[in-house]
FIGUKOL-468561 format. One line per field, with one value per atom (N, C-alpha, C, O): residue number from 1; residue in one letter; x, y, z. Coordinates in pm, 1 decimal. Example, Ala and Ser with C-alpha at 12.3 -4.5 7.8 and 13.67 -1.06 7.14 Angstrom:
k c(1|1|1|1|2|2|2|2)
r c(A|A|A|A|S|S|S|S)
u c(1319.0|1230.0|1320.0|1423.6|1285.0|1367.0|1290.0|1340.9)
v c(-569.0|-450.0|-330.0|-331.9|-225.0|-106.0|3.0|113.8)
w c(780.0|780.0|780.0|846.5|708.0|714.0|787.0|803.9)
% end
This chain:
k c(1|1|1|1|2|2|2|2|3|3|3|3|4|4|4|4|5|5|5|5|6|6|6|6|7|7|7|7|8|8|8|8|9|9|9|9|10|10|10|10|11|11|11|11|12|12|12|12|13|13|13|13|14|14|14|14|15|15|15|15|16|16|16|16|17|17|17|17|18|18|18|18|19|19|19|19|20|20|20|20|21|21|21|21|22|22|22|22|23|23|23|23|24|24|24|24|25|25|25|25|26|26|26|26|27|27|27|27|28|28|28|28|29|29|29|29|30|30|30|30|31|31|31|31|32|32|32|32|33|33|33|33|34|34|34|34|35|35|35|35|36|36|36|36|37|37|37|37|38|38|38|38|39|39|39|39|40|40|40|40|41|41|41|41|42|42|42|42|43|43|43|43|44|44|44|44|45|45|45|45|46|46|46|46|47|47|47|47|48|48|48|48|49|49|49|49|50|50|50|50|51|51|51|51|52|52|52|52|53|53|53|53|54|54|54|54|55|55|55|55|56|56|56|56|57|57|57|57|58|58|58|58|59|59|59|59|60|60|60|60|61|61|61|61|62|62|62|62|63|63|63|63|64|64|64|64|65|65|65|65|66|66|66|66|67|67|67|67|68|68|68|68|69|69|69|69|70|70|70|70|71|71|71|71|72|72|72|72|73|73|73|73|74|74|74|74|75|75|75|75|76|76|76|76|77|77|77|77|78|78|78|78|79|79|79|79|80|80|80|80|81|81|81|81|82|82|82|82|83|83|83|83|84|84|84|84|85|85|85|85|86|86|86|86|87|87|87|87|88|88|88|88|89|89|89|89|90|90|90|90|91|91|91|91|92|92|92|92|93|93|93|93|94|94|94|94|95|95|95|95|96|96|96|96|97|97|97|97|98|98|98|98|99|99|99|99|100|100|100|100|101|101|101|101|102|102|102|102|103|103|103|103|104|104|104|104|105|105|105|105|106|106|106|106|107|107|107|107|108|108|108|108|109|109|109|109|110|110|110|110|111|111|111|111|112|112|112|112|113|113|113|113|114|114|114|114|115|115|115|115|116|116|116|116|117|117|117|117)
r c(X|X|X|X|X|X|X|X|X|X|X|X|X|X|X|X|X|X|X|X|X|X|X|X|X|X|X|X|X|X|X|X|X|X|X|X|X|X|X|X|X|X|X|X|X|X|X|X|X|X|X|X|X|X|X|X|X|X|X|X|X|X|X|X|X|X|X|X|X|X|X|X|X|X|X|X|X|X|X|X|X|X|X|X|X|X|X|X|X|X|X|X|X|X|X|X|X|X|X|X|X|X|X|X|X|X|X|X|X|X|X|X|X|X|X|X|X|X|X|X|X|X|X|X|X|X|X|X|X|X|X|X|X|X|X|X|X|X|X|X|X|X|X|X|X|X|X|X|X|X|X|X|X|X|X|X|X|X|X|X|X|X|X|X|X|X|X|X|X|X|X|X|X|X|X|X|X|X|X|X|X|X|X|X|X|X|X|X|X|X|X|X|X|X|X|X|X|X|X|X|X|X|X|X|X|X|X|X|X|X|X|X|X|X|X|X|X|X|X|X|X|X|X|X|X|X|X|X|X|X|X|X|X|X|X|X|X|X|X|X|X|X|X|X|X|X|X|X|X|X|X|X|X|X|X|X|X|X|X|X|X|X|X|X|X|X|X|X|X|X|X|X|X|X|X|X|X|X|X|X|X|X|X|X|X|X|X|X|X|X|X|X|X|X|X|X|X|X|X|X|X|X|X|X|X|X|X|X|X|X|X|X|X|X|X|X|X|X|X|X|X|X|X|X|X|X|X|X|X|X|X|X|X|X|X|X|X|X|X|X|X|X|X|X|X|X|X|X|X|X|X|X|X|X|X|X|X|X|X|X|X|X|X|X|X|X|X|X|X|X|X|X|X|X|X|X|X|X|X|X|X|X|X|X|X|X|X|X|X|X|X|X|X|X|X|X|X|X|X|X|X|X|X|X|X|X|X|X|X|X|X|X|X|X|X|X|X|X|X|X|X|X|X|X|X|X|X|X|X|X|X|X|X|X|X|X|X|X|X|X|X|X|X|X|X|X|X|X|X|X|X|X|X|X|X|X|X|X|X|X|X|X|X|X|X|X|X|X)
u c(-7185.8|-7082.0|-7049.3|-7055.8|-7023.5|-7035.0|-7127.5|-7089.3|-7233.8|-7347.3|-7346.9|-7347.9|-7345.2|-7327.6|-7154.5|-7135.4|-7045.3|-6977.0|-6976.1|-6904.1|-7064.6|-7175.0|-7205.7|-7180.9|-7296.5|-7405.0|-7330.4|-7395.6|-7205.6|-7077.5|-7038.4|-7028.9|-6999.8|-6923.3|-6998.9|-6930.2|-7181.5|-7261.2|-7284.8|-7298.0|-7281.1|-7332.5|-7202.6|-7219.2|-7069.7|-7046.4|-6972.7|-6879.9|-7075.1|-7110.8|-7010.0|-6980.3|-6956.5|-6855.2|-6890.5|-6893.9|-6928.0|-6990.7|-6864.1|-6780.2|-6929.8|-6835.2|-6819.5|-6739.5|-6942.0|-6926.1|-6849.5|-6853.1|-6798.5|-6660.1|-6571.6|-6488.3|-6550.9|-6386.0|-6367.9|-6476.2|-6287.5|-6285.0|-6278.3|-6226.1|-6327.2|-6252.6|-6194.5|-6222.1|-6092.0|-5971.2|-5984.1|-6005.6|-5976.3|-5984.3|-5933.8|-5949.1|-5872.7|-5782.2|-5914.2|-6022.1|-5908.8|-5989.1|-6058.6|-6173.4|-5950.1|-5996.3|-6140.1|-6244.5|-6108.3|-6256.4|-6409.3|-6508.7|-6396.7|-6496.1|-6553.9|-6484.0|-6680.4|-6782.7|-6878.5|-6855.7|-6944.5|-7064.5|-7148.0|-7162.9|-7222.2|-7303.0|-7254.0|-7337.8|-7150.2|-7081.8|-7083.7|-7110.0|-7051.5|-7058.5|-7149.2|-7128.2|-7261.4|-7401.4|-7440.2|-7505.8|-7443.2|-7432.7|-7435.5|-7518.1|-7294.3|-7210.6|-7267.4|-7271.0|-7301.0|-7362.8|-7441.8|-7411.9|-7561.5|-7670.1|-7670.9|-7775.7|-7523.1|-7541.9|-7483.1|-7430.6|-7486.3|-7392.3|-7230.8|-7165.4|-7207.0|-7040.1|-7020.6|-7044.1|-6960.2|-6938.5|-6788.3|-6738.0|-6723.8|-6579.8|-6501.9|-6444.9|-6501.8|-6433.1|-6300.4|-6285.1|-6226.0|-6074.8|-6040.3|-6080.3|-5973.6|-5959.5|-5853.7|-5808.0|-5803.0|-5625.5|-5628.7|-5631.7|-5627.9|-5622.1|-5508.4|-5418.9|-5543.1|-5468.3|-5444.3|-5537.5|-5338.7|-5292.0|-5389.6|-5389.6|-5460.4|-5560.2|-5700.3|-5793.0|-5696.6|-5843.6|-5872.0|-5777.4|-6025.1|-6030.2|-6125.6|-6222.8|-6101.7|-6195.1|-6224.7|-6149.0|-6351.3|-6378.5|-6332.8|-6331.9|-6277.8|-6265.5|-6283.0|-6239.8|-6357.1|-6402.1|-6412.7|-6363.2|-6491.8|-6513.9|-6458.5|-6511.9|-6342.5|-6233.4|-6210.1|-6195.7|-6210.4|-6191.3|-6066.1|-6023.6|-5992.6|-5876.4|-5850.8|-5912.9|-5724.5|-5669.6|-5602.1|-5535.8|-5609.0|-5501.6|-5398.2|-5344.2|-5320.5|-5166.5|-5125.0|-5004.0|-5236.7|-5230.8|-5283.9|-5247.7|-5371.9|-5391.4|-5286.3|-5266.5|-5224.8|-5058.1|-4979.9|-4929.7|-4956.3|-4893.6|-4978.5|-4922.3|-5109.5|-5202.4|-5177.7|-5150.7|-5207.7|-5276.7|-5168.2|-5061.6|-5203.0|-5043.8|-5057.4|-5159.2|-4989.9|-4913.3|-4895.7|-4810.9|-4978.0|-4944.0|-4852.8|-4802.5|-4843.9|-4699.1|-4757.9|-4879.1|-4729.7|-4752.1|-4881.2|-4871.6|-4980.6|-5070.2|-5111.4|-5072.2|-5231.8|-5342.7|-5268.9|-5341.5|-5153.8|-5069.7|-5029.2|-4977.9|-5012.1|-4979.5|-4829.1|-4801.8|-4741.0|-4605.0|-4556.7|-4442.1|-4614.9|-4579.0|-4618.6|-4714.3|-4604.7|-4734.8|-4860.7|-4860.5|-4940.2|-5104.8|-5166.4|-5135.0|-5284.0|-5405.7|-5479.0|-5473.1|-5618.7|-5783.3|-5843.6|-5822.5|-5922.1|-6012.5|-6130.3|-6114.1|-6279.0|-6409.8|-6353.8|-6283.0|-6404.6|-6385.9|-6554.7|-6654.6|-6555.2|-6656.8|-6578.5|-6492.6|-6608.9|-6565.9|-6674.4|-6741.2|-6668.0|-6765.9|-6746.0|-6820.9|-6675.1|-6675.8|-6732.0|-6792.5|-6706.5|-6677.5|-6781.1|-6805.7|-6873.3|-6931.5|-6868.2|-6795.2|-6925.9|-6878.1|-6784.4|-6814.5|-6659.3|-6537.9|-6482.7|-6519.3|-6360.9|-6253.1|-6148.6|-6108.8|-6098.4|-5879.4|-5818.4|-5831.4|-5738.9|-5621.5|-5515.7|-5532.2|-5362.7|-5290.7|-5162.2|-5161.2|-5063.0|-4985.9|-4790.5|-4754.4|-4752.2|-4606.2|-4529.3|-4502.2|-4506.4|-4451.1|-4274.9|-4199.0|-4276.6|-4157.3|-4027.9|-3922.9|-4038.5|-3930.8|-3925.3|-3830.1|-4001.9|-4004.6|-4038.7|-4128.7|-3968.8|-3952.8|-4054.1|-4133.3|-4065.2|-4197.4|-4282.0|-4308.6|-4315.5|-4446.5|-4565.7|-4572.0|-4652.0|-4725.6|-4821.8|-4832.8|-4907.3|-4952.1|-5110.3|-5141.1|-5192.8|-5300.3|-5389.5|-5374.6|-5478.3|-5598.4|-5721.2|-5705.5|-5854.9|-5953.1|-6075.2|-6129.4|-6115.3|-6221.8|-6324.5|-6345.5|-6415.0|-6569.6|-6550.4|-6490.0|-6572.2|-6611.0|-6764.8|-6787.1)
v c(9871.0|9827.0|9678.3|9605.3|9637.7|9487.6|9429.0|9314.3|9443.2|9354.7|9350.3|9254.0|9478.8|9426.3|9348.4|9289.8|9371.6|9269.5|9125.7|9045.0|9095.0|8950.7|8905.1|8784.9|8989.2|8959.5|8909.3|8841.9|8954.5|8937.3|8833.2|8769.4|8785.3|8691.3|8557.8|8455.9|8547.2|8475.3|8416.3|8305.0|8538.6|8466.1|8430.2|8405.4|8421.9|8326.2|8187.3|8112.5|8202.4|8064.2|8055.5|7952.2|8191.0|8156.6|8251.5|8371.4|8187.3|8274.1|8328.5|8290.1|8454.7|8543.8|8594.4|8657.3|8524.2|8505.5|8389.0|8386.0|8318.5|8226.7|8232.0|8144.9|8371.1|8415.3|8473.7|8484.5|8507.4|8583.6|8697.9|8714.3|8861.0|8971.0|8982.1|8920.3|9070.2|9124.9|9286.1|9348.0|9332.1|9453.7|9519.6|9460.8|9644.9|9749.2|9758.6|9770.2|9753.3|9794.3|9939.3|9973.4|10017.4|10186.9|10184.7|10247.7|10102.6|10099.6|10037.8|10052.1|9973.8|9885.0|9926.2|9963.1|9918.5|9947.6|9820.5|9706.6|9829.8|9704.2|9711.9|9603.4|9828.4|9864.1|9839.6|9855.0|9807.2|9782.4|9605.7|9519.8|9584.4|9435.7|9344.7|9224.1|9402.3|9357.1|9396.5|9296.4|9462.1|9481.3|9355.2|9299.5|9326.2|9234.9|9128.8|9025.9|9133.0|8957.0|8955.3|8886.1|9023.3|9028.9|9016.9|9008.4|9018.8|9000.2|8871.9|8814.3|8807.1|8676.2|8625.4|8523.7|8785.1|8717.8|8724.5|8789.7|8605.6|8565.0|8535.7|8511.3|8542.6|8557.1|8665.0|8687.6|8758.3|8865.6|8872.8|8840.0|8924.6|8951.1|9091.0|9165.8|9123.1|9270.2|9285.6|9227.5|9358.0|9363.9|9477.1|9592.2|9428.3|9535.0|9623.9|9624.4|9725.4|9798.0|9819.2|9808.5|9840.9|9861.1|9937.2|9916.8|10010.2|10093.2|10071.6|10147.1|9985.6|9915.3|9859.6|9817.4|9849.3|9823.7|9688.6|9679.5|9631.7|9446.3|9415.7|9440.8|9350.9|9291.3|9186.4|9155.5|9082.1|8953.5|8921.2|8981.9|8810.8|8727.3|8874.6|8875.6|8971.5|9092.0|9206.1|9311.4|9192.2|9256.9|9348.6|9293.7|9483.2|9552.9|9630.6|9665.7|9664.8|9710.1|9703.5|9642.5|9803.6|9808.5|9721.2|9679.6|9679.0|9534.6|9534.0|9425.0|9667.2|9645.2|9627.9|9636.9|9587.8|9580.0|9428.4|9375.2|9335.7|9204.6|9151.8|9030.3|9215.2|9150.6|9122.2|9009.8|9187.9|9189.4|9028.9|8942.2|9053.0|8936.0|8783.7|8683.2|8830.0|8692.7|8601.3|8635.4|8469.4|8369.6|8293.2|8227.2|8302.9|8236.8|8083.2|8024.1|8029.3|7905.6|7841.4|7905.8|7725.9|7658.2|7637.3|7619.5|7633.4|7640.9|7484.9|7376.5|7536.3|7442.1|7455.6|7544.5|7337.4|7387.4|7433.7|7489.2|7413.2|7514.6|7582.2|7629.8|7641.5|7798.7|7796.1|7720.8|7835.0|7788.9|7889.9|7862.7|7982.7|8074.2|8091.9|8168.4|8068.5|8120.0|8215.2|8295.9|8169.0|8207.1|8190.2|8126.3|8281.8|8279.9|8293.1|8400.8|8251.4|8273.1|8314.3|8261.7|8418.5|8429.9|8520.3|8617.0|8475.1|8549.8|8669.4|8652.5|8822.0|8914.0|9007.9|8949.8|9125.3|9197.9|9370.3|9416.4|9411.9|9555.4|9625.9|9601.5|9744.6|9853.0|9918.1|10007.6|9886.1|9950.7|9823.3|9842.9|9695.1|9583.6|9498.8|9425.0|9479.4|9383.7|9263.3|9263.6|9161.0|9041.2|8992.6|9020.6|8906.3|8813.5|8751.4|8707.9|8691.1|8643.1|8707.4|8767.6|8697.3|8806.4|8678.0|8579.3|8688.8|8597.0|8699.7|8821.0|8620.2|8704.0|8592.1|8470.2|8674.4|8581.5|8611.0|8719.9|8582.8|8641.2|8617.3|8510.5|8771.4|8758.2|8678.9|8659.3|8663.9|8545.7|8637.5|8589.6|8763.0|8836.9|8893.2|8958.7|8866.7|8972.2|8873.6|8790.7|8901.5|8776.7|8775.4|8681.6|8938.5|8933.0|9071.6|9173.0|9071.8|9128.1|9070.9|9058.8|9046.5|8963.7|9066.2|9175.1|9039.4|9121.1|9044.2|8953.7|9139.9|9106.2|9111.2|9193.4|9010.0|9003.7|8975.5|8915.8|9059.1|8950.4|8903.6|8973.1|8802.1|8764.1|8697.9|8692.1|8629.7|8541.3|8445.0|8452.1|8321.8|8205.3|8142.2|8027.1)
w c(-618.1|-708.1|-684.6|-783.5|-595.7|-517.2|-565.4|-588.9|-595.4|-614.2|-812.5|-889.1|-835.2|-1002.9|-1054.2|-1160.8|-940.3|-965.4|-935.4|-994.1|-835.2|-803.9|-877.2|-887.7|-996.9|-1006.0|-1184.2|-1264.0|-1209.1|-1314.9|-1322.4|-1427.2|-1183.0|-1184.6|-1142.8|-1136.2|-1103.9|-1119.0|-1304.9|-1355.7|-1352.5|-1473.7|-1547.8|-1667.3|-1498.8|-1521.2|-1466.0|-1496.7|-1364.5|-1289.0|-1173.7|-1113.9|-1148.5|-1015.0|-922.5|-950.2|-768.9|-677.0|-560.5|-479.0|-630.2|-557.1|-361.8|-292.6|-343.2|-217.8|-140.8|-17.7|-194.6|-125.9|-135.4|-110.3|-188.5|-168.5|-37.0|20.5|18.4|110.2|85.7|-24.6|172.5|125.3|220.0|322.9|207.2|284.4|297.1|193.0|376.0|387.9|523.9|631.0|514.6|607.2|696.6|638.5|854.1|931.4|907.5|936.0|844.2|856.9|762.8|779.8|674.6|615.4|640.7|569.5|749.8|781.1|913.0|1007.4|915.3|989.0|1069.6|1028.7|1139.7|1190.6|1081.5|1025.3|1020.9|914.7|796.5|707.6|760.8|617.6|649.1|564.9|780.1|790.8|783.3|770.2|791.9|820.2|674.2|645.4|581.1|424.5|346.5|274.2|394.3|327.8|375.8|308.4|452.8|524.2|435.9|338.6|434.0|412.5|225.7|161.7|158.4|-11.2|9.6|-85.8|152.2|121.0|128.0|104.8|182.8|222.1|395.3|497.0|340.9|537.2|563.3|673.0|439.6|491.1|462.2|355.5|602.8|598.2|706.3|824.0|617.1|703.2|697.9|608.6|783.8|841.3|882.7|981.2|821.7|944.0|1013.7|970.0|1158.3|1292.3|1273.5|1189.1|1408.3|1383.9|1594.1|1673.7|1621.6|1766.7|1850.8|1972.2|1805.8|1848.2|1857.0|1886.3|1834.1|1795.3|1919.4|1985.9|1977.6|2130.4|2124.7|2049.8|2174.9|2216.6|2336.6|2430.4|2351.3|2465.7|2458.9|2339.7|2539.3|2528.8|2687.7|2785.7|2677.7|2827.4|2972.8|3085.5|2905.9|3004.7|3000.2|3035.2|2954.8|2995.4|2843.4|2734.1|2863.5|2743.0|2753.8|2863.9|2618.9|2671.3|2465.6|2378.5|2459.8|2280.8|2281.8|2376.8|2172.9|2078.9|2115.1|2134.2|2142.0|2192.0|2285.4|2306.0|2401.0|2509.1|2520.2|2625.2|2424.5|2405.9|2327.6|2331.9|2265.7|2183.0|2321.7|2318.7|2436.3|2544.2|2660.8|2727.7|2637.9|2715.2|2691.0|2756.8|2526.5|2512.6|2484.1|2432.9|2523.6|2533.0|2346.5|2325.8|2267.9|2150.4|2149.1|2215.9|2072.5|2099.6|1980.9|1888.8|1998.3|1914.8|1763.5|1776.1|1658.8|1515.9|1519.3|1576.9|1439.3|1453.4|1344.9|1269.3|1305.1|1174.6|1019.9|937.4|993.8|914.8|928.0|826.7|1029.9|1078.4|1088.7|1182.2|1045.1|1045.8|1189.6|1225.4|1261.7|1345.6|1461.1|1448.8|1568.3|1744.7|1660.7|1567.7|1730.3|1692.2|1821.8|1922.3|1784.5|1870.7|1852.7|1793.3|1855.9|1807.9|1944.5|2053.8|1914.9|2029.7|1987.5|1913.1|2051.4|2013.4|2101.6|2200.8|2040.7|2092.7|2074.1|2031.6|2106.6|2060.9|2030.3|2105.4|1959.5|1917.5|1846.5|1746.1|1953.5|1936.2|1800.1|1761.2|1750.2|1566.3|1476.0|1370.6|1526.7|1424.5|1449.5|1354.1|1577.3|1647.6|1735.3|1834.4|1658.5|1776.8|1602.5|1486.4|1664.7|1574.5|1604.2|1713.4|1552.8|1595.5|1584.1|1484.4|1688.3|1657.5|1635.8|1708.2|1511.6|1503.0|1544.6|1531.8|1615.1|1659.5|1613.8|1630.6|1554.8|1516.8|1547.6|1502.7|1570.2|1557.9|1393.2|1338.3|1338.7|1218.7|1246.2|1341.2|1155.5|1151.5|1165.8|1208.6|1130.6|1123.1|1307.8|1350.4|1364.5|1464.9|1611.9|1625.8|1677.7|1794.8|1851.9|1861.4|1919.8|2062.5|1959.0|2023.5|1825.9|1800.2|1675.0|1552.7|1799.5|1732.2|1664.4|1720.7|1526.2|1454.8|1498.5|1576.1|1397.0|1429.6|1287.2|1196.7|1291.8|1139.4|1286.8|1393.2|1221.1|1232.3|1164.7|1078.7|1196.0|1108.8|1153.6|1274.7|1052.0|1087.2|1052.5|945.4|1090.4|1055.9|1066.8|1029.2)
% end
């Protein structure tokens, strides 16, 4: 279905692979990711979920336990809020990046997206 909507929005002349997609972790796979690479999209976003488990620099352990780790840094890049980037690896997702951010409403809980660059 993806590919004949590609293949739609090629003819008329706008490539649908530089949008980003966005999508709920529950739906996404390494095999759905590698799909998608492979028709040409490389910007994918994912919003984590607390349960979700990452390696980062060795050390494996769930997201809600790297919301607790990882240190927030001061609003940068646009980011109007504490953020964090870090390469991770996840046995559902492969290798990425975790952005980790503190929502504006909420002092000490930082949420989580991640993605590819």
């Amino acid at each position: 279905m993806l590919s004949r909507l590609k293949a739609e929005f090629h003819r008329e002349g706008i490539d649908l692979t530089q949008i980003p997609l966005t999508m709920d972790s529950w739906f996404v796979s390494q095999p759905l990711r590698q799909r998608l690479h492979e028709g040409g999209f490389t910007k994918i976003i994912l919003a984590g979920k607390s349960n979700d488990t990452f390696t980062i620099d060795g050390k494996h352990q769930q997201t809600s336990q790297w919301k607790k780790d990882l240190v927030l840094h001061d609003p940068t890049w646009g980011i109007d809020v504490p953020s964090c980037r870090v390469r991770a690896q996840s046995p559902t997702f492969g290798s990425l990046i975790l952005f980790f951010f503190q929502k504006s409403t909420t002092e000490h809980n930082p949420q989580l997206l991640f993605d590819e660059f």
